[in-house]
Backbone bond lengths (Angstrom), bond angles and torsions (degrees), N, CA, C in turn:
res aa  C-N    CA-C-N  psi(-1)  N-CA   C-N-CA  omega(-1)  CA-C   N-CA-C  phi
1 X - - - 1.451 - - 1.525 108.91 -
2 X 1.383 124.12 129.70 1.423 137.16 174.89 1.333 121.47 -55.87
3 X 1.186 138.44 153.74 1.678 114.00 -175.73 1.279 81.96 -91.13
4 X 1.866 105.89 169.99 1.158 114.68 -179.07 1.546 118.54 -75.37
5 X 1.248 102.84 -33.78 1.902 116.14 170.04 1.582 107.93 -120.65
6 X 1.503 76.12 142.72 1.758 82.71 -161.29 1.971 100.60 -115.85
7 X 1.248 120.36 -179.90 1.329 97.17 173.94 1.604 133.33 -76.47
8 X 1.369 113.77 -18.99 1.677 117.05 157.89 1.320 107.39 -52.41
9 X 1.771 144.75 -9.49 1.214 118.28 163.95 1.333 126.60 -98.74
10 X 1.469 99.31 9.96 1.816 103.96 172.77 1.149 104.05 -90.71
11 X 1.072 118.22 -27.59 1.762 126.75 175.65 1.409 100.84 -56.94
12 X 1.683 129.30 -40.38 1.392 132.64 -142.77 1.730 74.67 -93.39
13 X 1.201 113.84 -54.09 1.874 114.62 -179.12 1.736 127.47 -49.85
14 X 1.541 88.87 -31.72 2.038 88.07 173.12 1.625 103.56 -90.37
15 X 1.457 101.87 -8.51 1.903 84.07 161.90 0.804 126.66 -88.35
16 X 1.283 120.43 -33.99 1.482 117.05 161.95 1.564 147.15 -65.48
17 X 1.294 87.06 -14.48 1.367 111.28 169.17 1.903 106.27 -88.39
18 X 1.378 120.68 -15.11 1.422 127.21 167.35 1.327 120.54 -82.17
19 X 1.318 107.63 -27.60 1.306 120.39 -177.36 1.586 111.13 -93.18
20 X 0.944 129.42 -32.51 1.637 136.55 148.01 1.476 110.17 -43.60
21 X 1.155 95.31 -57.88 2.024 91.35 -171.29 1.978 105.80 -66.28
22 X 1.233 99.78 -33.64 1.316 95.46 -173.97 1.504 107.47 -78.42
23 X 1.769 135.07 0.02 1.591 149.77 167.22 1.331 87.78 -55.95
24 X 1.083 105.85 -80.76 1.148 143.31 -144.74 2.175 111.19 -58.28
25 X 1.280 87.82 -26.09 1.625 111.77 175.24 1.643 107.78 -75.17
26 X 1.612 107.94 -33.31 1.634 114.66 170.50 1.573 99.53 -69.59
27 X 1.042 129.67 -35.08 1.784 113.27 -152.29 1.607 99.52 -100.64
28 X 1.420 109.31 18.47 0.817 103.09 -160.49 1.621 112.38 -96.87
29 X 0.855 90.09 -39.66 1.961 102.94 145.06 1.514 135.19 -31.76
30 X 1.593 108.54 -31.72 1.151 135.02 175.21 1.172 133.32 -117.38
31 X 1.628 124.19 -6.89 1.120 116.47 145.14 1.677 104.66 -143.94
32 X 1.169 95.11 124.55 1.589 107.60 177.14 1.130 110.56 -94.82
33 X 1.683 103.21 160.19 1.555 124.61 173.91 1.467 99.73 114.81
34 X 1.533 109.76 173.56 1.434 110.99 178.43 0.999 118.36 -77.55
35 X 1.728 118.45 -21.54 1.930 123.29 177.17 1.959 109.37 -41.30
36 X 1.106 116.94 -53.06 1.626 136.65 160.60 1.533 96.67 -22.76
37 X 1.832 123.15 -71.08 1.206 101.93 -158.57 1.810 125.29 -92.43
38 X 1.791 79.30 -13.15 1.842 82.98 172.77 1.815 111.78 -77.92
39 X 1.372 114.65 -38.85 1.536 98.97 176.84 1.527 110.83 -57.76
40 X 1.688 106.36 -53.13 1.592 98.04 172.59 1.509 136.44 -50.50
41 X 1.561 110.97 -26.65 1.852 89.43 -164.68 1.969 74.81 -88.65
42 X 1.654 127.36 -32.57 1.780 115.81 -152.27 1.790 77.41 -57.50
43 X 1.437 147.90 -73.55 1.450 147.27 -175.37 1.492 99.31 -19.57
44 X 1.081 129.80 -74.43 1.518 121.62 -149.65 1.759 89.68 -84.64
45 X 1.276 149.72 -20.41 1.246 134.90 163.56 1.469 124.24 -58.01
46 X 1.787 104.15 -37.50 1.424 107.30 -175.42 1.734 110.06 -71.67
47 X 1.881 100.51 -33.01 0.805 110.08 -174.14 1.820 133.36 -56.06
48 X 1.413 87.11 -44.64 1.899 112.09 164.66 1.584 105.96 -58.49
49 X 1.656 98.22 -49.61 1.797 102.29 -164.45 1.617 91.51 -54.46
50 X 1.186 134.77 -46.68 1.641 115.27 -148.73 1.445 94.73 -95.40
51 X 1.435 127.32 -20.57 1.649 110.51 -178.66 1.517 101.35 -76.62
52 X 1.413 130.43 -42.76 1.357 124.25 -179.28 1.702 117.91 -53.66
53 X 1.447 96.75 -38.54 1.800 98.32 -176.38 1.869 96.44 -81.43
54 X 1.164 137.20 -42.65 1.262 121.82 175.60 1.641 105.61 -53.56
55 X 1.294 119.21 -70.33 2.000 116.29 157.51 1.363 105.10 3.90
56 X 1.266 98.96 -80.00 1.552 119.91 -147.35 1.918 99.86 -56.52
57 X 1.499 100.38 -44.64 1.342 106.16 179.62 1.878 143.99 -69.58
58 X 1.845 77.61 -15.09 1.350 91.20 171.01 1.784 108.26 120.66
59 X 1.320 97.67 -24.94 1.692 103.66 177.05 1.367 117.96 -41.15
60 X 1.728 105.40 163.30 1.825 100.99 160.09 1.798 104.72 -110.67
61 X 0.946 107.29 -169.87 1.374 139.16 161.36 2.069 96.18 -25.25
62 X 1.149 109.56 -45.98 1.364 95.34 -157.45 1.618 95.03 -82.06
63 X 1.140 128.03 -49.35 1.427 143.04 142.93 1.913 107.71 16.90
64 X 1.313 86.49 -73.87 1.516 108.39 -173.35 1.319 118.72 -53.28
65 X 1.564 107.93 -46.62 1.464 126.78 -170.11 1.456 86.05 -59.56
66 X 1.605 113.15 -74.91 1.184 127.23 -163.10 1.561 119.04 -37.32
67 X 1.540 110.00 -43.53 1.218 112.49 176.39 1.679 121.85 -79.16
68 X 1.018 123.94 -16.10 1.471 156.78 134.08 1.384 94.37 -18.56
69 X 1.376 129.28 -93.34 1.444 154.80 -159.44 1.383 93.27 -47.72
70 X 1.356 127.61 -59.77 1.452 130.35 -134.54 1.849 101.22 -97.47
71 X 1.175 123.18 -34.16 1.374 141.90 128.59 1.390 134.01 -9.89
């Protein structure tokens, strides 16, 4: 049996986690202070944390949203 995540999806996870920080580099202009970077990176952590554990579990796409929502 294959693992469910393989290492091409940590690769898919530090981009997204690059591509968040670099959002987050636009708004940054517009709202200052550190409040900006702790809601933003805890968002894109929770955000990775629940698509990787739905991944991990076998979910799809709708999975994610869902667990997203309920979160």
């Amino acid at each position: 049996m294959k693992p469910r995540i393989v290492a091409q999806d940590w690769v898919d996870v530090g981009f997204v986690a690059v591509l968040g920080a670099i959002a987050l580099l636009a708004w940054e202009s517009t709202y200052r202070g550190p409040g900006l970077w702790l809601a933003g990176i805890g968002a894109i952590l929770v955000g990775i944390g629940v698509a990787v554990a739905v991944v991990a579990l076998g979910g799809g796409p709708d999975f994610v949203v869902l667990g997203l929502v309920l979160v």
